[in-house]
C-alpha positions as a Markdown table, in Angstrom:
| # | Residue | x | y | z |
|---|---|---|---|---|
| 1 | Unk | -52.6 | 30.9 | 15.5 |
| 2 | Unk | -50.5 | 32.4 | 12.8 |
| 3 | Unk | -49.1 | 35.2 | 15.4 |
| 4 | Unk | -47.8 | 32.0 | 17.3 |
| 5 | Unk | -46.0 | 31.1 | 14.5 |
| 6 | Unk | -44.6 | 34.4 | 13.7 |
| 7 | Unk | -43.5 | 34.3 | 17.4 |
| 8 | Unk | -41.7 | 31.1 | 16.8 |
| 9 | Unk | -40.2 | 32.1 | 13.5 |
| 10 | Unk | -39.3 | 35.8 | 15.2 |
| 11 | Unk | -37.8 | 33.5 | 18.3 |
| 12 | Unk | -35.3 | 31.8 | 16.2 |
| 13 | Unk | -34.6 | 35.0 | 14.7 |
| 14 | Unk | -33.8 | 36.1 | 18.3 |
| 15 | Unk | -32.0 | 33.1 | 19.2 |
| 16 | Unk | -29.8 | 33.2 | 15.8 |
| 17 | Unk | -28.9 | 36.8 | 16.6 |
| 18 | Unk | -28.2 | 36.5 | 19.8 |
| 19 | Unk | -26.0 | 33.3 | 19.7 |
| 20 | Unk | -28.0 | 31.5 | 22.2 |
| 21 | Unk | -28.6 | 28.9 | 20.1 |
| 22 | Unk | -24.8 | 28.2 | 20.2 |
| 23 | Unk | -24.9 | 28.0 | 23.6 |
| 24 | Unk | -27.7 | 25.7 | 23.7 |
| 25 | Unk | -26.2 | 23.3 | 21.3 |
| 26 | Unk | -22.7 | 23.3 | 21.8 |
| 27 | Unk | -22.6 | 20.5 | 24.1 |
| 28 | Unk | -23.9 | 18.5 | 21.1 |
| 29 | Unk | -21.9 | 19.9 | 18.2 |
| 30 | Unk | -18.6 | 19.0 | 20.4 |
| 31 | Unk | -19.8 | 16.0 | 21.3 |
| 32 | Unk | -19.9 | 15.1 | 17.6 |
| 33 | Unk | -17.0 | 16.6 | 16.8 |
| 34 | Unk | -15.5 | 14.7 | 19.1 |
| 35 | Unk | -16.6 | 11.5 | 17.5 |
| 36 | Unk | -15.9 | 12.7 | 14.1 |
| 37 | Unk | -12.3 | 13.2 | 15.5 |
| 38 | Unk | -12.5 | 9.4 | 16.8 |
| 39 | Unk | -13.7 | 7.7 | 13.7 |
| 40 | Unk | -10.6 | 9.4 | 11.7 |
| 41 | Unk | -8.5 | 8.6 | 14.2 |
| 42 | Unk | -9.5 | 4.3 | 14.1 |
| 43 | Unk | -9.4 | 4.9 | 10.3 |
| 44 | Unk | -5.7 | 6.4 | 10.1 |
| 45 | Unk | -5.0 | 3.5 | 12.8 |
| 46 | Unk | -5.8 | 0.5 | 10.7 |
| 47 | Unk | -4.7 | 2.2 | 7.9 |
| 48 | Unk | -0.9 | 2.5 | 9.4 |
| 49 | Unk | -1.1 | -0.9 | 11.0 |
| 50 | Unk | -1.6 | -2.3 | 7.5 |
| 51 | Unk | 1.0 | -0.1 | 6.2 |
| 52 | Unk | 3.3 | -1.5 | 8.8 |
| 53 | Unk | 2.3 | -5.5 | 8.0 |
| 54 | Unk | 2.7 | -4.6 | 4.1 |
| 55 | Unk | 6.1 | -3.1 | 4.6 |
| 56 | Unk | 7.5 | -5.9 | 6.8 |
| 57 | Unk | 6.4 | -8.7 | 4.2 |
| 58 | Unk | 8.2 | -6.7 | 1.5 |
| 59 | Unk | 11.6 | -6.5 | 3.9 |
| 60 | Unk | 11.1 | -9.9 | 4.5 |
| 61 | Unk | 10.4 | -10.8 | 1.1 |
| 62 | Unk | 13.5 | -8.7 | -0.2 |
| 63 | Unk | 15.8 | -10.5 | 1.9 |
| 64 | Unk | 14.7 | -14.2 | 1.2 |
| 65 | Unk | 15.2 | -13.8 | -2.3 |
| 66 | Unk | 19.0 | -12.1 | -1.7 |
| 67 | Unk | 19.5 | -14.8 | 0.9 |
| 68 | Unk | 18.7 | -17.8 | -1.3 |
| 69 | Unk | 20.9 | -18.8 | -4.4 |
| 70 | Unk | 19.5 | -19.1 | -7.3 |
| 71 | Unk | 20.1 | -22.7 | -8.6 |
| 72 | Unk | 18.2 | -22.4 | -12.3 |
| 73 | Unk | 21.0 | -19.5 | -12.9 |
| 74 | Unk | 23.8 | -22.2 | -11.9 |
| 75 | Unk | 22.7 | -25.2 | -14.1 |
| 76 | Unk | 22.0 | -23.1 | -17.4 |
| 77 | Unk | 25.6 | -21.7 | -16.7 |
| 78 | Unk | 27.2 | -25.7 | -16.8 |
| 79 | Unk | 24.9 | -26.4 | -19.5 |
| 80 | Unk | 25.9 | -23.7 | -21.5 |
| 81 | Unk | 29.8 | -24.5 | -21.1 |
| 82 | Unk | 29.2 | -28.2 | -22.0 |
| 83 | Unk | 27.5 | -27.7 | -25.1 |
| 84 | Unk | 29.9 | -25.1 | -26.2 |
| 85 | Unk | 32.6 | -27.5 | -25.5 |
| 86 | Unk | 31.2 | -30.4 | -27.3 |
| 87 | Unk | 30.5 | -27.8 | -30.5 |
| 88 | Unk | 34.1 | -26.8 | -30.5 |
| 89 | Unk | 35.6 | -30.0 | -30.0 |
| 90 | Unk | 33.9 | -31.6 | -33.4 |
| 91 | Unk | 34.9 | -28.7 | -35.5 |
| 92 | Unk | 38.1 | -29.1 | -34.3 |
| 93 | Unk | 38.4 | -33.4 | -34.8 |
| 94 | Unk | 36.9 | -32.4 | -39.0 |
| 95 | Unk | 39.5 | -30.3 | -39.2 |
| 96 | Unk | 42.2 | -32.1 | -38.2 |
| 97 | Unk | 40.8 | -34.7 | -40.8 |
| 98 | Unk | 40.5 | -32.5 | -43.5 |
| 99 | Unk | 44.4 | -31.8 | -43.0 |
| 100 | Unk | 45.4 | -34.9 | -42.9 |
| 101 | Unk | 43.8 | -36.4 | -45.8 |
């Protein structure tokens, strides 16, 4: 019994030296290569594809905001001149009055 398993260990010895075993299997080790090579190939596909999406929301985004005015910036500017106006205009009507008393 144990020269049968010497056998077996001693005919892997023989197989590993002579390559055969390489021969035997190499069907299988391409085959899962070969599916190896498929997996990182979906992977890298969905990654670019949502590469792609993301960068044409962000072109898209870009140009909405340079197409479309900005109407907050235009109101502060008025309200900003009418104020200063009114300011100006006050100090000027004391100071008249000052003189001419």
């Amino acid at each position: 019994m144990f020269d049968a398993i010497k056998k077996i260990k001693n005919f892997n010895d023989i197989l590993e030296a002579t390559h055969l075993d390489d021969i035997i299997y190499k069907k299988q080790r391409e085959q899962e290569a070969l599916e190896e090579k498929k997996r990182k190939q979906v992977i890298i596909t969905i990654l670019a594809i949502i590469g792609a999406i993301a960068a044409v929301a962000g072109i898209a985004y870009l140009v909405y905001r340079y197409l479309t005015p900005d109407y907050l910036e235009d109101f502060d500017d008025d309200f900003d001149d009418d104020f200063d106006d009114d300011f100006f205009d006050d100090e000027e009507a004391t100071a008249v009055e000052k003189k001419e008393d």
